[in-house]
VOPAGU-2260 file (C-alpha; in pm, 1 decimal, decimal comma):
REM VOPAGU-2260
SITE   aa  ch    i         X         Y         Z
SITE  UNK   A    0   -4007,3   -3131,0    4755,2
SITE  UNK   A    1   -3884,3   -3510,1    4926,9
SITE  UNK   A    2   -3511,3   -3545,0    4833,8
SITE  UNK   A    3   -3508,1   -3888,2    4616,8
SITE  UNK   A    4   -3219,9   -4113,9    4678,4
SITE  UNK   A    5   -3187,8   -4230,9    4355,3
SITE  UNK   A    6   -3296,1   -4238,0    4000,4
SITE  UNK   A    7   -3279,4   -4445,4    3715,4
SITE  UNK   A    8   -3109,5   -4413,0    3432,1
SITE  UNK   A    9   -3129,6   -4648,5    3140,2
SITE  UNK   A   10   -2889,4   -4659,0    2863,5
SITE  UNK   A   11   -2735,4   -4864,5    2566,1
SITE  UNK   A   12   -2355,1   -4993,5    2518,1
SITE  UNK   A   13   -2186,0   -5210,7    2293,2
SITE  UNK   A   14   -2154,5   -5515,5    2478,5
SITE  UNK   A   15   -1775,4   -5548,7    2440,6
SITE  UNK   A   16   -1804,0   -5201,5    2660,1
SITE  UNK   A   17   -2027,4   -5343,1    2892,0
SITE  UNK   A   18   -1787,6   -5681,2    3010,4
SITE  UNK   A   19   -1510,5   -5379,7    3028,4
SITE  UNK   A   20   -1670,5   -5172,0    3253,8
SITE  UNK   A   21   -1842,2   -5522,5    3459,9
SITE  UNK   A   22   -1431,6   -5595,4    3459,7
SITE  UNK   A   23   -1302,8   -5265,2    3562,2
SITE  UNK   A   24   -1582,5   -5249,0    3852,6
SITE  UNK   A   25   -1504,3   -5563,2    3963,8
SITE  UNK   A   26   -1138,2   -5462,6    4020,3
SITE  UNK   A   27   -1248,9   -5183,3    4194,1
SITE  UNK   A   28   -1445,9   -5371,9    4443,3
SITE  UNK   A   29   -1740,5   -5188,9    4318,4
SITE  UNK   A   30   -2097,6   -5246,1    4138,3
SITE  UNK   A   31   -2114,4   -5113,5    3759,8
SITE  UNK   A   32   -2391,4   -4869,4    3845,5
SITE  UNK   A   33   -2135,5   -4748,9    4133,5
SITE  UNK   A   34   -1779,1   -4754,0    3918,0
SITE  UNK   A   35   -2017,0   -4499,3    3652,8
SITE  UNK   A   36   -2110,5   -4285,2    3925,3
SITE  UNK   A   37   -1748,2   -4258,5    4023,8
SITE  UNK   A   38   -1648,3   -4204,6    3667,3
SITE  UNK   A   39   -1905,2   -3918,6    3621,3
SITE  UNK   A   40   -1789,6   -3765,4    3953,2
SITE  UNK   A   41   -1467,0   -3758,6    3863,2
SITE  UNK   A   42   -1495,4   -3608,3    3513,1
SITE  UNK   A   43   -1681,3   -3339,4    3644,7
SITE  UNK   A   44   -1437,3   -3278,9    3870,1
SITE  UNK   A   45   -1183,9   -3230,9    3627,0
SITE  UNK   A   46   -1393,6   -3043,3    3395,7
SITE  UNK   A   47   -1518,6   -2795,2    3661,9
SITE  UNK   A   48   -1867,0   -2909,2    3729,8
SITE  UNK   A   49   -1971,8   -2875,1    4046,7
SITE  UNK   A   50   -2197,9   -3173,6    4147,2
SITE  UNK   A   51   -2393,8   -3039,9    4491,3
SITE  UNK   A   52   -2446,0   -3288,1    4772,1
SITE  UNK   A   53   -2765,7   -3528,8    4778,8
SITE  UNK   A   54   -2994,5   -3387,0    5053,3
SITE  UNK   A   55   -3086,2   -3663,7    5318,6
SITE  UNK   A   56   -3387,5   -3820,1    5303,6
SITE  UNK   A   57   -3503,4   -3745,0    5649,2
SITE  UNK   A   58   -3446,4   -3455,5    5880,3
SITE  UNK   A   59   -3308,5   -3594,0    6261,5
SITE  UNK   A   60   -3493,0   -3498,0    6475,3
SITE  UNK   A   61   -3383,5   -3553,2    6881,1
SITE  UNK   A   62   -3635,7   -3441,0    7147,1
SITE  UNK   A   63   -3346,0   -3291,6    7404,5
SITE  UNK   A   64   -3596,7   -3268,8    7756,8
């Protein structure tokens, strides 16, 4: 199976949320999509969740001759 490097995910917040998190991102020097998937991270961290690392997309490959 190809590794994907992302996937969508499509959800609904209350749009006072939504400026919060566009605010707290922003602060962060980061996009919104990015800031979540630092938030999610994190909580798993702190919950114990082990979150393995993405695969890359491509093997490298060097022809040593």
């Amino acid at each position: 199976m190809v590794a994907k490097k992302t996937t969508t995910l499509n959800l609904r917040v209350d749009p006072v949320i939504k400026e919060a998190l566009k605010q707290a991102a922003e602060m962060d020097h980061r996009s919104i999509t990015n800031f979540i998937e630092l938030l999610v991270r994190n909580h798993c961290i702190d919950v114990g969740i082990t979150i393995p690392e993405q695969q890359p997309l491509f093997k490298e490959t060097r022809d040593e001759h």
